[in-house]
ZAMARGU-4260 file (C-alpha; in steps of 0.2 Angstrom, whole numbers, plus 5000, padded with zeros to 4 digits):
<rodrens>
0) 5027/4690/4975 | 5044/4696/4982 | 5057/4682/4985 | 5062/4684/5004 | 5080/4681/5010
5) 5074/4683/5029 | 5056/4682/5028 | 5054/4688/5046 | 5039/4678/5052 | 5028/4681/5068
10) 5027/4671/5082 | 5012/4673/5093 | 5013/4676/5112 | 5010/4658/5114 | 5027/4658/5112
15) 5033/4667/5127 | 5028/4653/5136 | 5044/4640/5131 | 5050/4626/5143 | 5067/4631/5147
20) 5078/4618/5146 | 5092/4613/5157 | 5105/4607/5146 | 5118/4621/5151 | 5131/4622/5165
25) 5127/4629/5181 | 5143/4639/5184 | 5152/4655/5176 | 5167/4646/5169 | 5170/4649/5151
30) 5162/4635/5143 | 5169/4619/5136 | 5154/4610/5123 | 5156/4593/5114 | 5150/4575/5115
35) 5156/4557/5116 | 5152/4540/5109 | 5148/4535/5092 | 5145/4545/5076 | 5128/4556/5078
40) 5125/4568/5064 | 5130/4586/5069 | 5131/4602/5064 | 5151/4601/5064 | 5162/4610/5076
45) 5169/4625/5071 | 5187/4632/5072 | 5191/4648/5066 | 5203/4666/5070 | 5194/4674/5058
50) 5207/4672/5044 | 5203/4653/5040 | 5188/4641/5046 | 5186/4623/5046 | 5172/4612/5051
55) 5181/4593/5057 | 5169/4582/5060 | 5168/4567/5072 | 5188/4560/5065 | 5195/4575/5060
60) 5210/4569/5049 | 5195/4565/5037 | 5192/4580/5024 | 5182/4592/5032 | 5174/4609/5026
65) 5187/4625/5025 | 5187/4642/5020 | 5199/4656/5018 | 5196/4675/5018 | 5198/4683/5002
70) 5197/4666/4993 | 5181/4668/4980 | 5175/4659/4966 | 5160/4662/4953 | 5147/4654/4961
75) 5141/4641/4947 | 5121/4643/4950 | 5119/4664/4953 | 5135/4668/4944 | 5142/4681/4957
80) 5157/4682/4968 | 5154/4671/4983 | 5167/4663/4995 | 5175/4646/4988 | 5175/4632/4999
85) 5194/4627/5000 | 5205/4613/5003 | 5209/4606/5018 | 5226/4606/5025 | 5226/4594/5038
90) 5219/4577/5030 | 5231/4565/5039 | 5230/4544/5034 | 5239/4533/5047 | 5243/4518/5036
95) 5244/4501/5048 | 5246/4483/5041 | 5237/4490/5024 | 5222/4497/5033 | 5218/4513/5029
100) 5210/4528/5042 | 5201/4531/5026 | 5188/4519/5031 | 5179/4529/5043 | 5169/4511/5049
105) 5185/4508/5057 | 5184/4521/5069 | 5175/4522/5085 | 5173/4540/5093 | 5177/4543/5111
110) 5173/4563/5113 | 5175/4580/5104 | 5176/4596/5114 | 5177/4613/5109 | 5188/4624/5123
115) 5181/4644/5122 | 5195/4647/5132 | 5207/4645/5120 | 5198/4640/5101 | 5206/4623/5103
120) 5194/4607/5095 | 5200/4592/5104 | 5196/4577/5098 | 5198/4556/5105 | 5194/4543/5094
125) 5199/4522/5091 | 5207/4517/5076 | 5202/4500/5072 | 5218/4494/5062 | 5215/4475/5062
130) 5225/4461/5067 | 5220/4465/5087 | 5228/4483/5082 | 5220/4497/5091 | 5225/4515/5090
135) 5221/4527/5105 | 5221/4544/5093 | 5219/4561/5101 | 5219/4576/5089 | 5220/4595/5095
140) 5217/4609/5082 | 5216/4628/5081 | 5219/4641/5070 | 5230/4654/5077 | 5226/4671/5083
145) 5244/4676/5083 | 5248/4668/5066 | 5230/4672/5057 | 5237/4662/5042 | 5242/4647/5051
150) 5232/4630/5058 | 5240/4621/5070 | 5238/4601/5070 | 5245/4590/5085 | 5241/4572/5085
155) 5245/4559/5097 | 5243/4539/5095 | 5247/4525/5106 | 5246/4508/5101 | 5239/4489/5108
160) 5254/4481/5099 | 5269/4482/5091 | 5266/4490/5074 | 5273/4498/5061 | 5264/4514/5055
165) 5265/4526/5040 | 5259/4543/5042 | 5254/4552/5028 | 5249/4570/5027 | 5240/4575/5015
170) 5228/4590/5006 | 5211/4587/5002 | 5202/4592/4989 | 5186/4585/4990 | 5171/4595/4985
175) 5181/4608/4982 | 5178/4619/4965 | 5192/4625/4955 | 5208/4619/4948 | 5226/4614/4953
180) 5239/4626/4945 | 5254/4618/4954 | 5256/4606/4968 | 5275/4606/4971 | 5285/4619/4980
185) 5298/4630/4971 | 5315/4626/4974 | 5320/4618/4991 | 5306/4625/5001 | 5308/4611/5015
190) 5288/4608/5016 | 5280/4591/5014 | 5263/4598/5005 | 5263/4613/4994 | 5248/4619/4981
195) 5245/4631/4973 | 5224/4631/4968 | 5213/4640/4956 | 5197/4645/4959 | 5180/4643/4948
200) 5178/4656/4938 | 5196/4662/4940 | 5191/4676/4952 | 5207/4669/4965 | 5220/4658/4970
205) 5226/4649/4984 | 5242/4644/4991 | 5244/4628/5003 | 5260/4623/5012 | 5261/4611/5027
210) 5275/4604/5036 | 5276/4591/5050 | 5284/4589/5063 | 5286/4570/5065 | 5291/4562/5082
215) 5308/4553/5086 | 5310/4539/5076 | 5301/4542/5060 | 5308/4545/5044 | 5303/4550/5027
220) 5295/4535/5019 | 5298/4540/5000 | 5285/4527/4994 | 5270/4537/5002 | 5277/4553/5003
225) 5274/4552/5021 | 5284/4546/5036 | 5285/4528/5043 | 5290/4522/5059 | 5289/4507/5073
230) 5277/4510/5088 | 5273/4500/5102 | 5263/4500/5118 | 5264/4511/5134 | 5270/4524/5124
235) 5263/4542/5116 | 5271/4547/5099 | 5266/4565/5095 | 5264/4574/5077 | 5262/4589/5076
240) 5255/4598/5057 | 5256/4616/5053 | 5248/4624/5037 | 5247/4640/5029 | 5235/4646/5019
245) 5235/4662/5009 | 5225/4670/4996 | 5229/4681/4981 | 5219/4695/4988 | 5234/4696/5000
250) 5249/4692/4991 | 5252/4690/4971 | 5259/4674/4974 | 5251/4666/4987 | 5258/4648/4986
255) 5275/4656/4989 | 5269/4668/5002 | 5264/4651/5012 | 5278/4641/5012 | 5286/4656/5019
260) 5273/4659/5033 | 5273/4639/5038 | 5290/4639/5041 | 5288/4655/5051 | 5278/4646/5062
265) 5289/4632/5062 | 5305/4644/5066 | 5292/4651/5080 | 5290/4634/5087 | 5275/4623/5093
270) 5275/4630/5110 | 5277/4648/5106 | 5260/4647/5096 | 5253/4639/5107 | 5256/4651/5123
275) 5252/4663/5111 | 5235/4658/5102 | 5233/4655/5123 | 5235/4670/5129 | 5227/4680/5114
280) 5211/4674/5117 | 5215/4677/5138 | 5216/4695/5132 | 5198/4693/5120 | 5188/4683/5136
285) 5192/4702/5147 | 5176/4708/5136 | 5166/4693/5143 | 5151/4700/5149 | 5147/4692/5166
290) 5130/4690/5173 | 5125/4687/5190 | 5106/4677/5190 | 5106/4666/5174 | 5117/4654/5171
295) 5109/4648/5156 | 5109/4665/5148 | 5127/4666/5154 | 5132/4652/5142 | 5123/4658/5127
300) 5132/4677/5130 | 5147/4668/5132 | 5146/4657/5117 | 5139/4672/5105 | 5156/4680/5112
305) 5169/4665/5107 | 5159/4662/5089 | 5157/4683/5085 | 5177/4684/5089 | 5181/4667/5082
310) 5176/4674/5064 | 5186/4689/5066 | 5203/4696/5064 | 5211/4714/5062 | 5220/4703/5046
315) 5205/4701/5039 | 5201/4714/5026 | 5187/4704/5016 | 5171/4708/5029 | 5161/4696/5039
320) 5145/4689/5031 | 5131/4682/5044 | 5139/4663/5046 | 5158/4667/5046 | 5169/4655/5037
325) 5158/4644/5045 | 5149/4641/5027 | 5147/4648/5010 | 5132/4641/5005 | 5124/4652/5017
330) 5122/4670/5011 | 5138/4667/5001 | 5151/4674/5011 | 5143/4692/5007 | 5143/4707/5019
335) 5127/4714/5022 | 5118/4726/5036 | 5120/4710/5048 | 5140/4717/5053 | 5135/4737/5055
340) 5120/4733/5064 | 5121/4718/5073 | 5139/4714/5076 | 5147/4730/5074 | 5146/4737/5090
345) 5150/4722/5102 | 5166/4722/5092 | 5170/4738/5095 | 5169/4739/5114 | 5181/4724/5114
350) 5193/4723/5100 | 5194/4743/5090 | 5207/4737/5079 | 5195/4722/5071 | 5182/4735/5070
355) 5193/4746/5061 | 5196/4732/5049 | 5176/4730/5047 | 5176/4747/5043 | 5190/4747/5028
360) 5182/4732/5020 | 5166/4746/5019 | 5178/4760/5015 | 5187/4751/5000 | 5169/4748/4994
365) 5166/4766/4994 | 5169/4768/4976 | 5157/4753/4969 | 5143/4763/4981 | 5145/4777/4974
370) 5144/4774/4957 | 5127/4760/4961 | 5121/4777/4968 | 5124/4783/4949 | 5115/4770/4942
375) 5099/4772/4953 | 5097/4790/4950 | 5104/4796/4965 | 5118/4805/4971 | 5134/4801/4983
380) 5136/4783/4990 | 5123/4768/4989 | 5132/4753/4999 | 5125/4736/4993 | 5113/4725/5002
385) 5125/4710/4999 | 5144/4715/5000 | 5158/4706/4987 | 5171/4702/4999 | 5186/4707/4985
390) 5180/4725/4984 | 5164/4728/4992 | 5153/4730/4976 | 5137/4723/4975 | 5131/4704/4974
395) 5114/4702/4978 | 5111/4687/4967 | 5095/4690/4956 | 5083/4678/4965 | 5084/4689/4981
400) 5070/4701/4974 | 5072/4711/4992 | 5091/4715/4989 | 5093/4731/4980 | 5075/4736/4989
405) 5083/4735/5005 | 5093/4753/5005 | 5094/4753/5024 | 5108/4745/5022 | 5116/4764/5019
410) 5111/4774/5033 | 5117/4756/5044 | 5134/4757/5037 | 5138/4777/5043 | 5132/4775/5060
415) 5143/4761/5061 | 5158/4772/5055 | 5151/4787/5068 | 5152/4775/5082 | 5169/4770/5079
420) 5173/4788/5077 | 5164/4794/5093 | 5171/4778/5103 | 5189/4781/5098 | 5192/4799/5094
425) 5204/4794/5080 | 5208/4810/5071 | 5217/4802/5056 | 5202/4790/5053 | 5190/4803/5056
430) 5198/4812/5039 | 5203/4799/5031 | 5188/4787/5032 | 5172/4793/5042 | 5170/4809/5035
435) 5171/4804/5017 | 5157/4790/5021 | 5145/4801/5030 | 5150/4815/5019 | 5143/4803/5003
440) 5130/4795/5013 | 5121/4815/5016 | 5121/4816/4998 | 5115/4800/4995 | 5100/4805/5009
445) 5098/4822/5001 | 5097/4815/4983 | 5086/4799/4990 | 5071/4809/4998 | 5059/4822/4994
450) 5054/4840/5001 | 5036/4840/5003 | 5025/4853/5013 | 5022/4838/5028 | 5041/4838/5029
455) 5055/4829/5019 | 5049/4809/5016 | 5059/4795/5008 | 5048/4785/4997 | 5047/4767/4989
460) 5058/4759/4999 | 5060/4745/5011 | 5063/4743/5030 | 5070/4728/5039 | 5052/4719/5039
465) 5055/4710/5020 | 5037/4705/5018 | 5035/4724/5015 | 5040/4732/5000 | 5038/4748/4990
470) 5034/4759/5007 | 5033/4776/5009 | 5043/4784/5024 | 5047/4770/5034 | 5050/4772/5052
475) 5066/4761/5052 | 5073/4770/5039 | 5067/4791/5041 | 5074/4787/5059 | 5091/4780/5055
480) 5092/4793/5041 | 5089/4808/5053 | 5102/4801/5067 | 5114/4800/5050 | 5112/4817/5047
485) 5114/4823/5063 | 5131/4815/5064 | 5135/4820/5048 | 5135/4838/5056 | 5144/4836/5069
490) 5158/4826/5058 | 5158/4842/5048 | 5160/4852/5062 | 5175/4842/5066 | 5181/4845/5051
495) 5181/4862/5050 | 5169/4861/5035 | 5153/4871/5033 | 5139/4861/5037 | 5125/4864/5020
500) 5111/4873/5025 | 5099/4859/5019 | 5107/4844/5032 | 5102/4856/5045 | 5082/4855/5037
505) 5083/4837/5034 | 5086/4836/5052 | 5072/4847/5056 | 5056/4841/5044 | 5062/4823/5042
510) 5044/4815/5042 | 5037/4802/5054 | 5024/4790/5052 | 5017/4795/5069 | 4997/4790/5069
515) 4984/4800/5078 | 4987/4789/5095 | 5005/4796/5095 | 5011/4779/5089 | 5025/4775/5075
520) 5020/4764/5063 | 5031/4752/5052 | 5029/4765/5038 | 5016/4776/5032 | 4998/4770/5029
525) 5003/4754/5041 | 4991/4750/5056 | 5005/4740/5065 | 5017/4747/5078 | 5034/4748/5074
530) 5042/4742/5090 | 5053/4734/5084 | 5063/4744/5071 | 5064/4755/5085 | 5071/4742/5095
535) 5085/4738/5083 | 5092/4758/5085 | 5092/4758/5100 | 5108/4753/5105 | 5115/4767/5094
540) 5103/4778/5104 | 5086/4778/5095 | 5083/4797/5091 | 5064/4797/5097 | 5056/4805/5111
545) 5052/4796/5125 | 5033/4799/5123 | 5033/4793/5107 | 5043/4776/5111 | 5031/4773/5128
550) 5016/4776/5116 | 5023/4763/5103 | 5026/4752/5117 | 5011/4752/5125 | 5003/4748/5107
555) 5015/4734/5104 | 5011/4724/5122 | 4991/4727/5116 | 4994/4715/5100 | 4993/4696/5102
560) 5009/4694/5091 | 5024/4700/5103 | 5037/4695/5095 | 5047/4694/5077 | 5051/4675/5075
565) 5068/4678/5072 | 5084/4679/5085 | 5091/4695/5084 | 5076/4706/5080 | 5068/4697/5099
570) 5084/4701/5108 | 5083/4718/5103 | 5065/4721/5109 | 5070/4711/5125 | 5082/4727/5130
575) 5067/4741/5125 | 5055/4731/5133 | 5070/4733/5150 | 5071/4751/5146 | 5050/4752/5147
580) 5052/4742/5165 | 5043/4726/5158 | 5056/4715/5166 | 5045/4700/5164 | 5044/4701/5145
585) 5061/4707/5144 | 5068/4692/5152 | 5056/4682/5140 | 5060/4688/5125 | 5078/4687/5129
590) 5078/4669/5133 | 5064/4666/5116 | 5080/4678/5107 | 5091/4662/5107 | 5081/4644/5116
595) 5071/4640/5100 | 5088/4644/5089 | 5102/4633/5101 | 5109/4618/5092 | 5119/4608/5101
600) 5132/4601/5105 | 5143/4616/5103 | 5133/4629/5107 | 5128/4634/5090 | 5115/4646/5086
605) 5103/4646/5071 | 5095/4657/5060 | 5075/4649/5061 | 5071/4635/5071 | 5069/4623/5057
610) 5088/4625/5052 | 5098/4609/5056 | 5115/4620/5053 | 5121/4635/5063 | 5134/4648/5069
615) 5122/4663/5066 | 5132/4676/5068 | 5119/4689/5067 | 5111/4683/5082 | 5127/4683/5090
620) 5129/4699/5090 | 5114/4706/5095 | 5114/4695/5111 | 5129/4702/5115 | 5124/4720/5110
625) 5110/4719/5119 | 5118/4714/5135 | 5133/4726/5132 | 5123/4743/5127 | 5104/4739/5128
630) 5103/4731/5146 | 5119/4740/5153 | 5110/4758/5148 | 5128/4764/5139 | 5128/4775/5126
635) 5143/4778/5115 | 5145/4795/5114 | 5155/4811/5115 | 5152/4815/5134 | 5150/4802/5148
640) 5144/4784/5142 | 5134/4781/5157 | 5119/4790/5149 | 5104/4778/5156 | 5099/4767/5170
645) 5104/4752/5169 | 5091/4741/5166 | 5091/4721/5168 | 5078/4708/5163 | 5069/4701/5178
650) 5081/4686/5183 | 5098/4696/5182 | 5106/4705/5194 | 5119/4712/5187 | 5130/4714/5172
655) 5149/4715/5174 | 5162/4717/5159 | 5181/4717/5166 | 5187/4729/5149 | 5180/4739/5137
660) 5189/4752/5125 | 5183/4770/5129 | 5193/4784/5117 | 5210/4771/5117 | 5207/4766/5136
665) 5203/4754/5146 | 5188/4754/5158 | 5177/4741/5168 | 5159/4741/5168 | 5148/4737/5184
670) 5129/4738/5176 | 5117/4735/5191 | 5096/4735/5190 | 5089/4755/5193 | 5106/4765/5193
675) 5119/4770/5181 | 5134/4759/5175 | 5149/4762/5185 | 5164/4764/5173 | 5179/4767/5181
680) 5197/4762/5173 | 5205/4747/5174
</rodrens>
């Protein structure tokens, strides 16, 4: 029996039937999520830019999970390149009488809150130092947008008596795999932590620096390699911690390299990043997209936008695996078809430049993909079902039986790259980047199907479903491969190039398990409808004719099972179920998309029900892409955008997005129930 990575289980149409609950606002303003009082066991927040994430929990001076992009180690069990959890920069002791913040028992939780304005994790807790000592402690944290390398620490303490108090910052290493190589900076290089980390295996290193910024009063304590100073009460004494961290991916000596960017950010100055990290993400919230007649469906588009673009940066050349840097036990910080299909495109409407970068993470693989094609037998470029984040080659550790089945994956990474071409019109990229990858990818189809008298077929592979192996022509995969071929035409039309006689008949004969009732089936020889693989291309614009959908709809509402119990597949099928004007179940399947999946208290989504961790990114994106392309009826495309009615589940009214990029403009997007999205410029 195959070994399922995401076994995509049913759910019956029981399910449509879910309470809805009312723990969400009941207002459009970005949302701020959190909790107060004691220490409940939580999925930890999350703080991220993309570059570097960190989960603090409930006293965030404690160590606390980190990663940083490009930092990898072997991992110890399946002995492939995953990301390395890292340490973590902003471990802060405030030493009082001899007591110890250490001793988690001595602190009292007042609240945490995470701002999706502005990425900032504020959080208010009591120290209980003895001797009648209490310590008010309010904690404020983000990673900067404008800085990627940098986190940003302030701290501010008041006292109920005169003390004295040693702060002590300090770089945690706990849990962490690897090695110290140097933990000292070279020279004078006016930091108070530096480190210079190996990972297991050796595949990387990591260099730490943090300076502090101590308030009036305090000076070096040379015993603790901290500061020390006299506090009393009716007063607020502020800290603030800045820490670099860099990998060797992006500079041969990283340690080095960070010590220089933390006292950039100190020559910048707290305030500048501040405003900055501010008003970068007041430029990311114009891509919000607003909906008039659900509030509670307002708060989970708007909290799949501020965790999808919290785990991305234009820095970031390493890709983006389906949690983040939110966890690397998860899926191991790979790539896989989760960021072409899923994510891809939301991205793109909002932020081009960070797409772009997705996109050179998958073009620096180009080399590994073409020569696994090689090793399979098969010609031009095979890109991996689990991408290394170093150079994109296949990971796909052995235990995953489904992984080197699930060639999808190929077709799902050019029609990422021919979106970005078709929304941007980018000559140099389209030379430099897309046509070499849909050029390889043509092959690749060529060499990886058949011409047989019923038309060409691709056998003895696997579609989305991973229950399912070893099928002949299946639907999600013939269908994605045509609309590839198609586009690799016209990109070679573009180019000036002769397009090969044999791309046009690919186009022409590709076969489709299309039964006697007219419907597509999941591949050929199944008896189930395949809805939803349809579903999942459609916001690329599914290249079926619209009897065939309707009859494949019709045969999907007959079945008792309406639904795949996973996120992102269900809010796909929400939209086509708009688009065939069930508004009812579209508004259903929407809402089942992300209700069963919500964790709280920050808005996290999982990846099955039964999880207890979240920040599914997946699903995140196909919320948003949904909403963005499915709902609003936009195509991206060489003519006019505005290509379909709009249409809305049941309980919205409309669908309003302040800025999206069309071809290096800007324009804003009015998407109401019957009629075609106004897009007009900004």
């Amino acid at each position: 029996m195959l070994l399922s990575r995401r076994a995509m289980m049913k759910s019956t149409a029981a399910a449509l039937a879910l309470a809805r609950s009312g723990y969400l606002f009941a207002d459009s303003s970005i949302p701020i999520l959190g909790y107060g009082g004691g220490h409940p066991q939580v999925d930890p927040a999350y703080v991220s830019n993309g570059f570097i994430g960190i989960r603090p929990g409930p006293v965030p001076l404690l160590p606390a999970p980190t990663f940083v992009t490009g930092f990898v180690y072997l991992h110890p069990e399946f002995q492939v390149e995953a990301l390395s959890p890292a340490p973590y920069p902003l471990q802060t002791d405030l030493n009082v009488d001899n007591a110890s913040l250490r001793e988690p028992e001595r602190t009292t939780l007042t609240t945490q809150n995470i701002d999706m304005n502005n990425g900032e994790l504020t959080t208010e807790f009591v120290y209980h130092a003895g001797n009648d000592i209490r310590l008010i402690v309010k904690v404020r944290q983000f990673a900067s947008r404008s800085e990627p390398t940098l986190l940003w620490q302030r701290i501010e303490l008041q006292t109920s008596a005169p003390t004295r108090i040693e702060f002590i910052p300090q770089v945690s290493l706990a849990d962490v795999p690897g090695q110290i190589v140097s933990n000292s900076a070279p020279g004078s290089g006016h930091v108070d932590r530096a480190l210079l980390f190996q990972s297991t295996g050796n595949l990387s290193r990591l260099g730490i620096a943090v300076r502090v910024i101590p308030d009036k009063g305090f000076s070096r304590d040379a015993d603790s390699s901290g500061y020390a100073g006299d506090i009393v009460p009716n007063q607020t004494y502020t800290f603030h911690t800045l820490a670099s961290m860099v990998s060797s991916f992006y500079h041969t000596e990283p340690d080095i390299e960070a010590i220089r960017l933390v006292n950039w950010g100190v020559q910048t100055g707290v305030d500048r990043l501040l405003a900055d990290n501010r008003s970068a993400w007041s430029d990311l919230w114009k891509s919000r997209v607003l909906v008039t007649g659900d509030n509670q469906d307002q708060r989970v588009l708007d909290s799949a936008f501020f965790y999808l673009h919290s785990s991305l940066h234009p820095a970031n050349l390493n890709g983006m695996a389906p949690y983040g840097l939110s966890a690397s036990r998860y899926y191991l910080g790979h790539t896989f078809w989760d960021t072409d299909t899923w994510s891809f495109l939301p991205v793109l409407l909002s932020t081009p430049r960070t797409a772009e970068s997705l996109l050179r993470f998958r073009l620096r693989g180009l080399p590994a993909a073409q020569k696994v094609a090689g090793l399979f037998g098969y010609r031009g470029a095979q890109f991996p079902w689990e991408a290394a984040p170093l150079n994109g080659e296949e990971v796909t550790p052995v235990f995953a039986a489904t992984g080197w089945a699930e060639q999808h994956v190929v077709p799902d990474v050019a029609l990422a790259f021919w979106q970005y071409q078709l929304a941007t019109a980018d000559k140099d990229f389209l030379q430099e980047a897309t046509w070499p990858v849909l050029r390889a990818v043509a092959e690749w189809i060529e060499s990886r199907g058949v011409t047989t008298p019923r038309g060409f077929e691709i056998r003895n592979i696997m579609g989305p479903d991973e229950t399912s192996n070893g099928l002949d022509n299946s639907a999600y995969v013939n269908v994605a491969c045509r609309m590839v071929m198609k586009a690799c035409i016209r990109c070679a039309q573009m180019m000036g190039m002769t397009v090969p006689a044999l791309w046009q008949k690919i186009v022409s004969s590709m076969y489709l398990p299309v039964n006697t009732d007219g419907v597509l089936t999941i591949a050929e020889g199944s008896s189930n409808d395949a809805f939803g693989d349809i579903s999942y291309l459609f916001p690329f614009d599914v290249d079926l004719s619209p009897a065939v959908i309707k009859r494949t709809w019709q045969a999907f509402r007959g079945r008792k099972e309406t639904a795949a119990g996973i996120g992102f597949a269900i809010a796909a099928t929400s939209a086509l179920a708009a688009a065939m004007d069930d508004r009812k179940a579209s508004a259903e399947l929407f809402r089942l998309s992300w209700e069963p999946y919500w964790l709280e208290p920050f808005g996290m989504i999982r990846e099955l029900s039964s999880h207890t961790y979240g920040c599914f990114l997946t699903d995140y994106g196909a919320i948003l892409q949904t909403a963005m392309l499915g709902f609003t009826g936009i195509r991206i495309g060489e003519s006019d955008w505005n290509k379909y009615d709009a249409t809305l589940p049941q309980n919205w009214k409309s669908i309003e997005i302040e800025r999206i990029y069309i071809r290096g403009e800007q324009k804003h997007v009015i998407a109401k129930h019957g009629s075609r999205a106004q897009i007009v410029d900004v």
